[in-house]
FIVEXKE-306564 format. One record per residue (C-alpha): residue in three letters; chain; x, z, y. Coordinates in nm, 2 decimals. Layout:
# residues N
SITE  residu  chaine      xx      zz      yy
SITE     ala       A       X       Z       Y
...
***
This chain:
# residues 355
SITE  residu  chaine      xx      zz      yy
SITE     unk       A   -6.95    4.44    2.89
SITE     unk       A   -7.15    4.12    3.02
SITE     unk       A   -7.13    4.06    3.37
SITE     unk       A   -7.46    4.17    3.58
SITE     unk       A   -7.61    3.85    3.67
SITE     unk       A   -7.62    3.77    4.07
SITE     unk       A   -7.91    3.63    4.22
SITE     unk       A   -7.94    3.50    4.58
SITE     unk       A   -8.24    3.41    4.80
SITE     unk       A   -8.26    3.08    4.70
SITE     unk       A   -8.28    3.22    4.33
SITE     unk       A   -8.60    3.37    4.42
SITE     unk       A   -8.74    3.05    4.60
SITE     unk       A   -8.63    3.13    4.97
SITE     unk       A   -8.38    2.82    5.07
SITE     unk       A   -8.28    2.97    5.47
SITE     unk       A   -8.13    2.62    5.48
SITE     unk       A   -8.45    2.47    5.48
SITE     unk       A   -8.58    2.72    5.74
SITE     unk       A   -8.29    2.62    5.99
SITE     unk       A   -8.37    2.28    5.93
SITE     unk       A   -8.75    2.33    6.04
SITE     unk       A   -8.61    2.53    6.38
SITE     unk       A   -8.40    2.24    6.46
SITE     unk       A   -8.68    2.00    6.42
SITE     unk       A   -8.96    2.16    6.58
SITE     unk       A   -8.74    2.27    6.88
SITE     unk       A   -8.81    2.01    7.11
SITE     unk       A   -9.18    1.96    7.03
SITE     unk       A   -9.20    2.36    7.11
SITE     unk       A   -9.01    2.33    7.43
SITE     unk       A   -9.23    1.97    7.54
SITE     unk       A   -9.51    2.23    7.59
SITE     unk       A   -9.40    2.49    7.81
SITE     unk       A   -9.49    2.54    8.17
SITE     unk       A   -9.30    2.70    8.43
SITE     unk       A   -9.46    3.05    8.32
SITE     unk       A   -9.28    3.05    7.99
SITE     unk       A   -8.99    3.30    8.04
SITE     unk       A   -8.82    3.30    7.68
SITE     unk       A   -8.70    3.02    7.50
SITE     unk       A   -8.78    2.94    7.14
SITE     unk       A   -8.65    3.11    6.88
SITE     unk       A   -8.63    3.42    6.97
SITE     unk       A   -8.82    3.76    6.88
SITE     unk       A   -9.13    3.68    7.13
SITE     unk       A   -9.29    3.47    7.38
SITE     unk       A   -9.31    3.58    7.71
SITE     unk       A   -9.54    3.43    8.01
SITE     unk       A   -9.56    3.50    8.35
SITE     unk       A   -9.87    3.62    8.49
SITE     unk       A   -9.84    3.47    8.83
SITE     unk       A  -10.11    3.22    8.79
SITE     unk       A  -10.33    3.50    8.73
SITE     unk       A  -10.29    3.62    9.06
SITE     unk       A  -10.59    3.36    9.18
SITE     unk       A  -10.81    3.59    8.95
SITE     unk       A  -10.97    3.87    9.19
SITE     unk       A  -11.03    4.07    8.86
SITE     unk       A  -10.89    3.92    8.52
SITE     unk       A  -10.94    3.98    8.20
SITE     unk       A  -10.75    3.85    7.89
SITE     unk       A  -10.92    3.66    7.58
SITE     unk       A  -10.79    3.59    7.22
SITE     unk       A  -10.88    3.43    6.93
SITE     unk       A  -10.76    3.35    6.61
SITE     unk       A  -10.83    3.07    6.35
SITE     unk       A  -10.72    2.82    6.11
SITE     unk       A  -10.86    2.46    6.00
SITE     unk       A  -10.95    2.60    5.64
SITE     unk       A  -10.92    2.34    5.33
SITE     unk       A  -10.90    2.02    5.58
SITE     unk       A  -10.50    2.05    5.49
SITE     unk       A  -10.59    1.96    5.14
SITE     unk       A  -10.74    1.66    5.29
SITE     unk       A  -10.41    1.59    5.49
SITE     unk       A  -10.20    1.63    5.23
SITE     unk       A  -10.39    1.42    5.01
SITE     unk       A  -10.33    1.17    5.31
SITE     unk       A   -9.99    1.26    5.40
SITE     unk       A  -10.05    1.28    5.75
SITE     unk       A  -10.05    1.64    5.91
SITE     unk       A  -10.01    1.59    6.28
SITE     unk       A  -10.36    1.59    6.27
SITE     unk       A  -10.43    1.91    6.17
SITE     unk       A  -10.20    2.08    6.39
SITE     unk       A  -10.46    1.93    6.67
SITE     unk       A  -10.76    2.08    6.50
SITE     unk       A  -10.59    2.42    6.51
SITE     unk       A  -10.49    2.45    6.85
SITE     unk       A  -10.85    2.24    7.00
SITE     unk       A  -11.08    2.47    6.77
SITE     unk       A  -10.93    2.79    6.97
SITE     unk       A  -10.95    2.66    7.32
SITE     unk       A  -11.31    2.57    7.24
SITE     unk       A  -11.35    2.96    7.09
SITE     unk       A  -11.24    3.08    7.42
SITE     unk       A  -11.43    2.85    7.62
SITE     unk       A  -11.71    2.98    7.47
SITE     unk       A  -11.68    3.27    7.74
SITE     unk       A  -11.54    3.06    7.99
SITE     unk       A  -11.17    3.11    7.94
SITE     unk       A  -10.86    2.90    8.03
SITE     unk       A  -10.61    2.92    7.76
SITE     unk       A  -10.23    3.03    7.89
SITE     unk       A  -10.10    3.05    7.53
SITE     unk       A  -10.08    2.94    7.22
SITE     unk       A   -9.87    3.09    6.93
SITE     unk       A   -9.92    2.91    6.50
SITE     unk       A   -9.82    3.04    6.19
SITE     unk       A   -9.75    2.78    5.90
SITE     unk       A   -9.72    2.91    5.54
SITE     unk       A   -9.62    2.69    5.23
SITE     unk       A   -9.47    2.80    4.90
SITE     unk       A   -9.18    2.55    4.94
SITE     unk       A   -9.06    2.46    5.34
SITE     unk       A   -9.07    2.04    5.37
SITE     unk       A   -8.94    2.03    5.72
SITE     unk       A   -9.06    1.68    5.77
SITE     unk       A   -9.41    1.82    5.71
SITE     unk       A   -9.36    2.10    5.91
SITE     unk       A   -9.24    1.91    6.24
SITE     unk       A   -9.54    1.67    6.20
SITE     unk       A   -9.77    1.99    6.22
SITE     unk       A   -9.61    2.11    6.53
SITE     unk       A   -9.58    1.78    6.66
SITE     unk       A   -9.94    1.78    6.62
SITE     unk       A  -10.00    2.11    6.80
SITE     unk       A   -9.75    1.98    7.12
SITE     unk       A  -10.01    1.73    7.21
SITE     unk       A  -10.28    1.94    7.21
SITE     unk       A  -10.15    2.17    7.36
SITE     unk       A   -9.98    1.94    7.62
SITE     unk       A  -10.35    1.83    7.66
SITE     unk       A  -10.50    2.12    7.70
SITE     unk       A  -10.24    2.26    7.96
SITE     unk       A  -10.14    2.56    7.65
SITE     unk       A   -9.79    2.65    7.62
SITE     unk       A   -9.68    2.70    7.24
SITE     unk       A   -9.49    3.05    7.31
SITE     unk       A   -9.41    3.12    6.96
SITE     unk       A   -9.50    3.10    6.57
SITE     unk       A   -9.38    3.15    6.22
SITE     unk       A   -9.30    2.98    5.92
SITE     unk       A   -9.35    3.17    5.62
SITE     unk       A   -9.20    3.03    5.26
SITE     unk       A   -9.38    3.24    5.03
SITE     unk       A   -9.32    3.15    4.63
SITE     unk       A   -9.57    3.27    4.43
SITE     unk       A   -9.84    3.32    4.71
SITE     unk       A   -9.92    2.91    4.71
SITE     unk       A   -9.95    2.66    4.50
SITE     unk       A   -9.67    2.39    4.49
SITE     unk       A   -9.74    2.16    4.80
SITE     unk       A   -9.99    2.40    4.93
SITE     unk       A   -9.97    2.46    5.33
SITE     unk       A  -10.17    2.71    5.49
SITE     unk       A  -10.20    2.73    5.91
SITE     unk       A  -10.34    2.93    6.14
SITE     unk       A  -10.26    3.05    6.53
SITE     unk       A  -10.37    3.28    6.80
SITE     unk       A  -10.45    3.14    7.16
SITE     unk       A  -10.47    3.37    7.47
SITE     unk       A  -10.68    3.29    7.77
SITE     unk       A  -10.76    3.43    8.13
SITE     unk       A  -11.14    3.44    8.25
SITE     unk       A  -11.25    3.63    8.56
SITE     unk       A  -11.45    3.93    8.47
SITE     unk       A  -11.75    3.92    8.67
SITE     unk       A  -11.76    3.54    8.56
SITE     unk       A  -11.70    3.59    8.19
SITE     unk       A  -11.99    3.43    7.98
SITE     unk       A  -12.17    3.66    7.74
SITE     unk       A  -12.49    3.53    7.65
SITE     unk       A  -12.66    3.84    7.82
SITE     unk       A  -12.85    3.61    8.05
SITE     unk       A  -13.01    3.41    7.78
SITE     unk       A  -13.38    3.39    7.81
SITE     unk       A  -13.69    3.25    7.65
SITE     unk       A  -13.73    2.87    7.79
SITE     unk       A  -13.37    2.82    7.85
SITE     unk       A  -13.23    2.46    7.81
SITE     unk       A  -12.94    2.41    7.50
SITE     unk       A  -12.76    2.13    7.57
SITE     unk       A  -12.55    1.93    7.27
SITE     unk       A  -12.21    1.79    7.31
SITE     unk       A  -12.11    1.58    7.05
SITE     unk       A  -11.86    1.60    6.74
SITE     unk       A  -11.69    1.31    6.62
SITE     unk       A  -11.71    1.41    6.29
SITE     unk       A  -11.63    1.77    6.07
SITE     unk       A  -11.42    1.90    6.32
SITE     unk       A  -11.24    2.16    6.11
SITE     unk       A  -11.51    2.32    5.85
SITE     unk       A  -11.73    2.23    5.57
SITE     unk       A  -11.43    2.09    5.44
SITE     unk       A  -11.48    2.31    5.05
SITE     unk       A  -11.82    2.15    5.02
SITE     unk       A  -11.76    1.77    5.15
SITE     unk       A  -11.41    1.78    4.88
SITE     unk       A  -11.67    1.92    4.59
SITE     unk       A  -11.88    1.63    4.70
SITE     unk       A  -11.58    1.37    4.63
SITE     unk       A  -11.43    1.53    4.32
SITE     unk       A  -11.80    1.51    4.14
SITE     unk       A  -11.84    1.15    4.25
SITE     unk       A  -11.51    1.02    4.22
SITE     unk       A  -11.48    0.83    4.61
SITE     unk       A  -11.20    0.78    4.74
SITE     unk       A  -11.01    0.86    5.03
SITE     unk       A  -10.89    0.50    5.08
SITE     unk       A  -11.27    0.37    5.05
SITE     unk       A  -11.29    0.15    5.35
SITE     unk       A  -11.61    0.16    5.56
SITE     unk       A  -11.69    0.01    5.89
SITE     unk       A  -11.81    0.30    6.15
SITE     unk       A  -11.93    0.14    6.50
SITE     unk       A  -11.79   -0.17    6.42
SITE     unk       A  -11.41   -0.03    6.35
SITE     unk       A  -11.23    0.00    6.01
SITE     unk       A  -11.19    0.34    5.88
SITE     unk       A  -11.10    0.48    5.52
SITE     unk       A  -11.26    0.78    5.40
SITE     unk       A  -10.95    1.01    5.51
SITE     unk       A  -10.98    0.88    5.82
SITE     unk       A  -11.28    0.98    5.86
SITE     unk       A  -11.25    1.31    5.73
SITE     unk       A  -10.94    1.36    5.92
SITE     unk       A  -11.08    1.28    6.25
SITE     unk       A  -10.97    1.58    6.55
SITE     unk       A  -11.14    1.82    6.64
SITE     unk       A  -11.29    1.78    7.00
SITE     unk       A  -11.16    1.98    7.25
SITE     unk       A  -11.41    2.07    7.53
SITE     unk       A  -11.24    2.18    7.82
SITE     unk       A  -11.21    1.94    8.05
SITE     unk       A  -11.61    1.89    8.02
SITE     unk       A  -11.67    2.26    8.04
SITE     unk       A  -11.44    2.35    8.30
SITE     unk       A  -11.58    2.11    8.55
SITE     unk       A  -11.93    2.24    8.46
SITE     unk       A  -11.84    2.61    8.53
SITE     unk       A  -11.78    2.54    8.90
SITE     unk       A  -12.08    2.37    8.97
SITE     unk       A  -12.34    2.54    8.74
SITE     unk       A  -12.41    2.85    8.53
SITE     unk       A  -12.34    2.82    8.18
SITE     unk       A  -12.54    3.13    8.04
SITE     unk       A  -12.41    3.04    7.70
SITE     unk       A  -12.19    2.85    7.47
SITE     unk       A  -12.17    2.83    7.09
SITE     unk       A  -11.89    2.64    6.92
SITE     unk       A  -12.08    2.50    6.62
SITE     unk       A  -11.76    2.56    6.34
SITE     unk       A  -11.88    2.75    6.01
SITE     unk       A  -12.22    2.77    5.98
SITE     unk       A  -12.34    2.47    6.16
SITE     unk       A  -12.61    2.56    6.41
SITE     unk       A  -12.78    2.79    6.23
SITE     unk       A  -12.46    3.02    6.21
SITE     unk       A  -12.32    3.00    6.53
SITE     unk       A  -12.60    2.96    6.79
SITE     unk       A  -12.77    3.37    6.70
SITE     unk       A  -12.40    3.51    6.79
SITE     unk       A  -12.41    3.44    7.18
SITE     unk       A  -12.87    3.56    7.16
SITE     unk       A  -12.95    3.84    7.35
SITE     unk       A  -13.17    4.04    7.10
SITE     unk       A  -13.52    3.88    7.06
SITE     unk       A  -13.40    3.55    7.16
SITE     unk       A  -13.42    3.24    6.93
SITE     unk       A  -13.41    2.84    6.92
SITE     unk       A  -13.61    2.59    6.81
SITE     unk       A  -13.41    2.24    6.79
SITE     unk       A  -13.54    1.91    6.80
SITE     unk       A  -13.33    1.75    6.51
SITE     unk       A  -13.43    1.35    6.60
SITE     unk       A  -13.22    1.46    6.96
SITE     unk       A  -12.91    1.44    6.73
SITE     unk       A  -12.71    1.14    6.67
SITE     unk       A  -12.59    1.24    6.35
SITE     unk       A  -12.23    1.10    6.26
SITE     unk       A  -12.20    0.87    5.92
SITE     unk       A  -11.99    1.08    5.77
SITE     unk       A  -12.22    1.38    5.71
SITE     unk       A  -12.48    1.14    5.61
SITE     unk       A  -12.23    0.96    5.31
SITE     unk       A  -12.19    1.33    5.20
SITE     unk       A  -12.55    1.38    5.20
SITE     unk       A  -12.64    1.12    5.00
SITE     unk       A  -12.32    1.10    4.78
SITE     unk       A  -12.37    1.49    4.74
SITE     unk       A  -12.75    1.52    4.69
SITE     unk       A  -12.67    1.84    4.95
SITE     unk       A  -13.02    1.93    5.08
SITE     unk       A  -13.08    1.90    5.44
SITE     unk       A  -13.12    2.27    5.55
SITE     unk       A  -12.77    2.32    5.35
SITE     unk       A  -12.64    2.05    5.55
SITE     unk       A  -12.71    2.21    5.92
SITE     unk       A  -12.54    2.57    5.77
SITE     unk       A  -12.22    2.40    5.66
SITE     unk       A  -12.18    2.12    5.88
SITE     unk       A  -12.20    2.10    6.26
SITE     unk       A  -12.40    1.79    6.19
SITE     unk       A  -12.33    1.60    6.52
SITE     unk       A  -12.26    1.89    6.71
SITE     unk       A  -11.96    2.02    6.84
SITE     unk       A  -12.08    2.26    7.12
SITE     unk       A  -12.42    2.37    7.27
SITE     unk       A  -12.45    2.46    7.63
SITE     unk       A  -12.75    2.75    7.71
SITE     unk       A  -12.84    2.68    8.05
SITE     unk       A  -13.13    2.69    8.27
SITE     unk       A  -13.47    2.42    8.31
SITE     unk       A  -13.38    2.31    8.64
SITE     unk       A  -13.01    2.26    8.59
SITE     unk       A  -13.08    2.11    8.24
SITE     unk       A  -13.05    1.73    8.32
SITE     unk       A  -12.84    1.77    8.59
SITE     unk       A  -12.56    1.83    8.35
SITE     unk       A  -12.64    1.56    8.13
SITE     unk       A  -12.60    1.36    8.35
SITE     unk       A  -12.26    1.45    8.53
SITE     unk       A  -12.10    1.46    8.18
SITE     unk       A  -12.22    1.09    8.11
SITE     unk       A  -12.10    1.00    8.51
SITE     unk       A  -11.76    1.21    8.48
SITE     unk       A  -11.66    1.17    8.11
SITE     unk       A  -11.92    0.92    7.98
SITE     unk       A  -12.02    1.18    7.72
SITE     unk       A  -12.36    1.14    7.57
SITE     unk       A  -12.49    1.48    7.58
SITE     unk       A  -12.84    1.58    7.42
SITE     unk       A  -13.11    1.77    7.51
SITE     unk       A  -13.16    1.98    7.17
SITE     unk       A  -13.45    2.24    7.26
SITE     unk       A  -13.53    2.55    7.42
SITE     unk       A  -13.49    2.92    7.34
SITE     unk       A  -13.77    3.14    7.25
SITE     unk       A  -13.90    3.45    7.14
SITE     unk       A  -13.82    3.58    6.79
SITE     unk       A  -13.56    3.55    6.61
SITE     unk       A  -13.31    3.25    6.44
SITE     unk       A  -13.31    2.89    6.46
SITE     unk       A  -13.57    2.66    6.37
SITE     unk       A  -13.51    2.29    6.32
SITE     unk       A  -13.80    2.05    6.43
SITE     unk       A  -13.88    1.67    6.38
SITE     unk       A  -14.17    1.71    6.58
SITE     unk       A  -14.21    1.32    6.60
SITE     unk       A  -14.24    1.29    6.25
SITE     unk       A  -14.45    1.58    6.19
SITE     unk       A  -14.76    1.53    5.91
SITE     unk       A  -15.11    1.51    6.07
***
């Protein structure tokens, strides 16, 4: 009778070697982030935080949000540089919860390859321990997933959670929006983390190059680098607004450009109309354009065009702001437009408007 054949996890594509080898590396990375809160080291079952802090809150209320930076790995891996991305994930969810004026506490990832490459992995979360060092987020916990079968061969998927404290009488809904309200742009450095699908079509129909050089504002950048460029995180500037104004609103401008994202923080009957020549619009999204023959309208519902958050805030405290974020961060905020009556967002060039 013939032996039964034995098969082990590695067999099936599962090398726990490999998985050791990634706990090792990202362990000090991990532990670089916490703050005296964190109660459990890494590597065990859960993350645990004290709540202390908190305690300043007369009535708090805890936000979460979860994300992931979509195709731009492609892009990174393409590259081979990953840190990159692991500061997109963790800056596109502080900004999420920002958006109703929360401070983020914690930050937990999840990484998911068909094949672990523990170099690879500990640039990621090397990635994620500056921004969250920057950000003042302690990564609590994660998983890496080796799934065979689920991804293509060098394939990696992320994603993470973030959880934030807001007080509740101070927590921004949007319910205070109202015709002839002020949005105010802060600007994008680039694609942030979406669009990504459509600006990788636009390069596998023309052929470019992600080692094209270009000169941007007199520096040398290659395409890649262009297209790799971090996602903003806006809490520094936002935080320092909430104590001396009232933020009625805030929209980070991910999927869907301005478009998508502004009508989700509208009260009902509340719209925008945006003055589009108020927008300093990066060159990337205008080498797409013209390398992708992608039509203008198409361009504002994929991309954030220039615009990486939008600030709803009243007439009178409109320039005000503008100008403390140029005296305080020397950011070059925007006046975009106003709210109105109706319904959805209408984009204007009213100084090139036909007679």
């Amino acid at each position: 009778m013939d032996e039964k054949i034995k098969f082990t996890y590695s067999d099936a594509g599962v090398n726990l070697l490999k998985g050791e080898e990634v706990v090792q590396r990202i362990k000090k990375h991990v532990k670089d982030t916490f703050t005296p809160e964190v109660l459990l080291d890494s590597g065990l079952f859960a993350g645990a935080i004290d709540l202390k802090k908190i305690k300043k809150f007369f009535n708090p209320v805890l936000l979460s949000s979860i994300d992931g930076v979509g195709t731009k790995t492609i892009i990174a891996r393409q590259m081979d540089k990953w840190d990159s991305v692991g500061q997109d994930l963790v800056n596109h969810s502080v900004n999420d919860i920002l958006c109703h004026g929360a401070t983020p506490i914690a930050f937990l990832d999840y990484i998911a390859s068909s094949k672990l490459n523990p170099v690879i992995i500990e640039e990621i979360v090397k990635g994620m321990s500056i921004a969250c060092k920057e950000n003042g987020v302690a990564l609590i916990g994660g998983e890496t997933a080796e799934m065979p079968g689920t991804y293509n061969e060098g394939e990696i998927d992320i994603a993470g959670t973030i959880i934030g404290v807001a007080e509740k009488n101070k927590l921004i809904t949007g319910n205070k929006i109202k015709e002839k309200d002020v949005l105010i742009g802060l600007p994008s450095n680039g694609l942030h983390t979406n669009g990504f699908s459509l600006a990788r079509k636009v390069l596998e129909k023309t052929g470019r190059s992600l080692k094209e050089q270009f000169v941007v504002e007199k520096e040398d950048f290659t395409l890649g680098d262009l297209l790799l460029k971090i996602h903003k995180s806006y809490l520094n500037e936002v935080s320092y607004l909430m104590k001396k104004f009232e933020l009625k609103g805030i929209a980070h401008i991910t999927g869907g450009g301005l478009i998508g994202n502004l009508p989700r923080i509208f009260p009902s009957g509340i719209g925008a109309v945006i003055n589009q020549n108020k927008i300093k619009i990066p060159f990337i999204f205008k080498f797409l354009q013209e390398n992708g023959n992608i039509p203008e309208k198409e361009m504002f519902k994929a991309f954030n065009m220039g615009i990486g958050m939008v600030l709803i805030v009243s007439q009178k405290d409109s320039e005000k702001i503008v100008l403390e974020l140029k005296k305080q961060f020397s950011m070059d905020a925007v006046i975009l437009g106003e709210t109105i009556k109706g319904k959805g967002i209408k984009l204007e060039k009213p100084f090139f408007k036909e007679k």
